[in-house]
N, C-alpha and C positions, 0 to 999 in steps of 0.2 A: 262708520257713520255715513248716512246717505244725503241728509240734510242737514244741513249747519242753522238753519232757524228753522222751527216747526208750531212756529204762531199761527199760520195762516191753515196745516193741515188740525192744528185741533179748533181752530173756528170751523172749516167743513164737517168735523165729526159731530161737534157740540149741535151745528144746526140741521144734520144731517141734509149739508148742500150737497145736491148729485150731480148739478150743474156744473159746481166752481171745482168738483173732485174729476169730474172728466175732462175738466181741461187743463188739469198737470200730468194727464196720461204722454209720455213723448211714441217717439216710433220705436218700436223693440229693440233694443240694442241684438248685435250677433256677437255669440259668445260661445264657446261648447259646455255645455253640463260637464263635469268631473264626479267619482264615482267614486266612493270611499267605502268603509268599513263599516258601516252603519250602528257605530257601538252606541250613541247616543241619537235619540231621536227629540226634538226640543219643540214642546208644542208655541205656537204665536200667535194669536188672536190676532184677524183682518182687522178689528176696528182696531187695536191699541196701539195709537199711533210710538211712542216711546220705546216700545218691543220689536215693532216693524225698522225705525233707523236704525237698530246695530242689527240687522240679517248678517252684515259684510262684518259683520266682527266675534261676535258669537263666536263660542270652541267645540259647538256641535257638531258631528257628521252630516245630521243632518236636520234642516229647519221644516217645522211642519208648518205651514200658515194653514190658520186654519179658522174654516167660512161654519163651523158644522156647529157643536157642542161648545161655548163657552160665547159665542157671539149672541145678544141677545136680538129679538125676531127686528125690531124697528131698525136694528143695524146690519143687518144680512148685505142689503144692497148697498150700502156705502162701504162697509169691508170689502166685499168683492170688486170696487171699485179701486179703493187704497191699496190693496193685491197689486192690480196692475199697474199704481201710480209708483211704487215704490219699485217694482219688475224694470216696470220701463227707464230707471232711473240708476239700474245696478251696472255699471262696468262690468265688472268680474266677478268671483265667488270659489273660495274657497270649499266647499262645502258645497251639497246637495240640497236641493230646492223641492218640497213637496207639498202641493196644494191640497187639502181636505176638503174636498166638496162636499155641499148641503145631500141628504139621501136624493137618488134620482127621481123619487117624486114628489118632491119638495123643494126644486130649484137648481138641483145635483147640473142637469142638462145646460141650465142657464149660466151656470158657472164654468163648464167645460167650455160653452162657444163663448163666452167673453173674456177665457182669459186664456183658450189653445195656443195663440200667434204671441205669446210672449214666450222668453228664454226660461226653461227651469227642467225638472227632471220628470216626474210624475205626479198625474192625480190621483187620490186616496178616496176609494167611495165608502160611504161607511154603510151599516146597515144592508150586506153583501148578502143573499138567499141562495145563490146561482147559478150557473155560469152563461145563464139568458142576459142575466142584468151586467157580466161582463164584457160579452158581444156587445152590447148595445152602445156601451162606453167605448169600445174596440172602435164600432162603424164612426166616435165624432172627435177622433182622435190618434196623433202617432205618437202621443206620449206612453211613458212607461205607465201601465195600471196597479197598483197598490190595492191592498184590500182590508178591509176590516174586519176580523173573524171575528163578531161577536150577537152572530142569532144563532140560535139553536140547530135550525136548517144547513147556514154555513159549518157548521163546527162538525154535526155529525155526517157531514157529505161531504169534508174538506179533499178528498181525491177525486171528486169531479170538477171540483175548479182550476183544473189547470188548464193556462192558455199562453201562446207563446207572448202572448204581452204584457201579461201579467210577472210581478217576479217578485214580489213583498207581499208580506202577510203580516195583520197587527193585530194583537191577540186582545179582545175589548173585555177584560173582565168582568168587570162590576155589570154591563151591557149583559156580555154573556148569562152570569149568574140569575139576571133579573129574570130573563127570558125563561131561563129553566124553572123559577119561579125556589131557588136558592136562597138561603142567607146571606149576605157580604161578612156575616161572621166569621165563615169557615176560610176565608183571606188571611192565612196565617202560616209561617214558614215549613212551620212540623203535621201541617195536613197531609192525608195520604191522597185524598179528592183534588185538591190543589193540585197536587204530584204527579198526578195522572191526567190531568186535565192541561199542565203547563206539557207534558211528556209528550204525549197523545198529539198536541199542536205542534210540537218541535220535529217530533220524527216523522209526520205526517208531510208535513215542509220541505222537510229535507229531504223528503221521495219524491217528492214533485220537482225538486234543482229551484224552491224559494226559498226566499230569507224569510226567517222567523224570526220577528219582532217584539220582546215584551211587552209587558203592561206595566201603565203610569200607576207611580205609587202616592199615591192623594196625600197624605204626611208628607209634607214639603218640607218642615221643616226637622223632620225625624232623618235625621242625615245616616245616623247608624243602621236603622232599621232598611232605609234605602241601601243601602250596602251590601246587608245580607240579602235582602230580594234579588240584589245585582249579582252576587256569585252565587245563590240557588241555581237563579235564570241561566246564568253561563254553563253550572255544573247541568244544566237538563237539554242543557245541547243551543239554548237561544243566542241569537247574532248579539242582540245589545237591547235595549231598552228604551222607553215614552219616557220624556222630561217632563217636569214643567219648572224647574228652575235651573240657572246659571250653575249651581252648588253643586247638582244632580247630575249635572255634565259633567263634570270635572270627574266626580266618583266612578261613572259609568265609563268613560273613556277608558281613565285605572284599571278597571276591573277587567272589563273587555276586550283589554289591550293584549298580548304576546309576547313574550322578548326575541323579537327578530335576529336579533344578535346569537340568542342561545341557539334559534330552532337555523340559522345559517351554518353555525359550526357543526351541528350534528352533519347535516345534510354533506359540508364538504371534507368532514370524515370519514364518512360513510365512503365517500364516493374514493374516498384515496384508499381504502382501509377493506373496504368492507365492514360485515359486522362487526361490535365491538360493546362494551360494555361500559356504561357511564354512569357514576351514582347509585348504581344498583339498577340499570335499567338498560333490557338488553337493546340493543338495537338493532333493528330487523328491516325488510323491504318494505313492510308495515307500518312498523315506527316512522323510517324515513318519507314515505309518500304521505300521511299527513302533516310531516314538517314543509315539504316542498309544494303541498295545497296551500299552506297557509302562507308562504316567501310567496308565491308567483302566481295566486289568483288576484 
């Protein structure tokens, strides 16, 4: 928790004062970003102020704050302001910090210069075509760039977007779908379009050296059904998954998680032993060098 009373931040949102919210902004704290496993990704709306106090507590990998889709238009500019009052106010952080900026021509810019010189990981531009519109975020910025793959453009050019600042990729479904001018019907586990379309993003990803990121599942409170989207996603090669609840987190971590302990023992049998056979499953230089990517990346 960041503030112990938050009377004063929901009068600024209620009246949307820009005034009284830029002068709880302090000087940026110095801190290092920390870099995790990205199994959950937990969306947080700029304006709500109650989601913004626990960022420091939250069991996400990582917190998206986010200025884009869920902010409504009269609160754009006071979100993007509570971003940094709440920035400016964090000690430490467990966890990875990423800002979703408005599209770049709709405010994206304005959001990069006022909130660059605060502490956190990366900006998320959504609504990606290109790898012109990634330069251009490249030239107002040294943070990490994220991307949102969900136009049409981005998806079927996804090997032209690579850029060394770039290193996340988030797969926008329903976006996606729209664009193609798709049903969100075909959002269903046993799709083969699905299958290919999640597959197609994963391996494409993972030939460029990005993380591939899934997609939020709107049923927030279908916990089961969120479960199985989470080992699909795992089983088609995906890092982890979009939140939008505390519940969500907790499944997705589970799922996306490893038993470090198991893939440790392999590795230093291996290494005593050589090959050798376990559970039915031989083990090879093959076997061993994805146990020892996943101990020591």
């Amino acid at each position: 928790m960041i503030f112990k009373n938050l009377d004063t931040l929901y009068e600024i949102v209620n009246n949307n004062d820009i005034q009284k919210a830029l002068e709880l902004i302090k000087s940026p704290p110095k801190f290092t970003p920390i870099k995790t496993k990205k199994r959950s990704v937990l969306m947080v709306s700029g304006h709500q102020i109650k989601h913004l106090n626990k960022i420091d507590e939250l069991k996400a990998d990582v917190i998206m704050l986010n200025l884009e889709d869920g902010v409504p238009k009269e609160k754009k500019e006071i979100a993007r302001i509570l971003i940094a009052v709440f920035l400016s106010n964090l000690k430490k952080i467990d966890k990875e910090i990423v800002i979703r900026i408005n599209a770049l021509d709709d405010g994206g810019f304005e959001d990069i210069e006022f909130l660059d010189k605060f502490t956190f990981n990366a900006f998320r531009i959504p609504k990606v075509k290109n790898i012109e519109e990634i330069d251009d975020v490249f030239m107002k910025t040294n943070k990490e760039i994220h991307a949102s793959i969900e136009t049409k453009e981005a998806f079927f050019n996804l090997k032209n977007l690579k850029h060394p600042k770039l290193t996340t990729f988030y797969i926008g479904i329903y976006d996606l779908l729209n664009d193609l001018n798709i049903s969100h019907s075909i959002i269903s586990l046993d799709n083969p379009l699905i299958h290919k379309i999640l597959s197609e993003f994963s391996l494409t990803s993972r030939y460029l050296g990005i993380t591939p990121i899934g997609f939020v599942y709107q049923h927030y409170k279908d916990l089961e059904g969120f479960k199985k989207w989470c080992l699909l996603q795992k089983n088609l090669g995906l890092q982890g998954v979009g939140c939008i609840t505390p519940a969500q987190v907790e499944i997705a971590n589970l799922v996306f998680s490893e038993d470090k302990e198991f893939a440790k023992m392999i590795v230093e049998k291996f290494e005593k032993e050589g090959p050798f056979t376990i559970d039915g499953l031989y083990v090879d230089e093959p076997i061993v060098k994805n146990y020892k990517n996943f101990l020591f990346k």
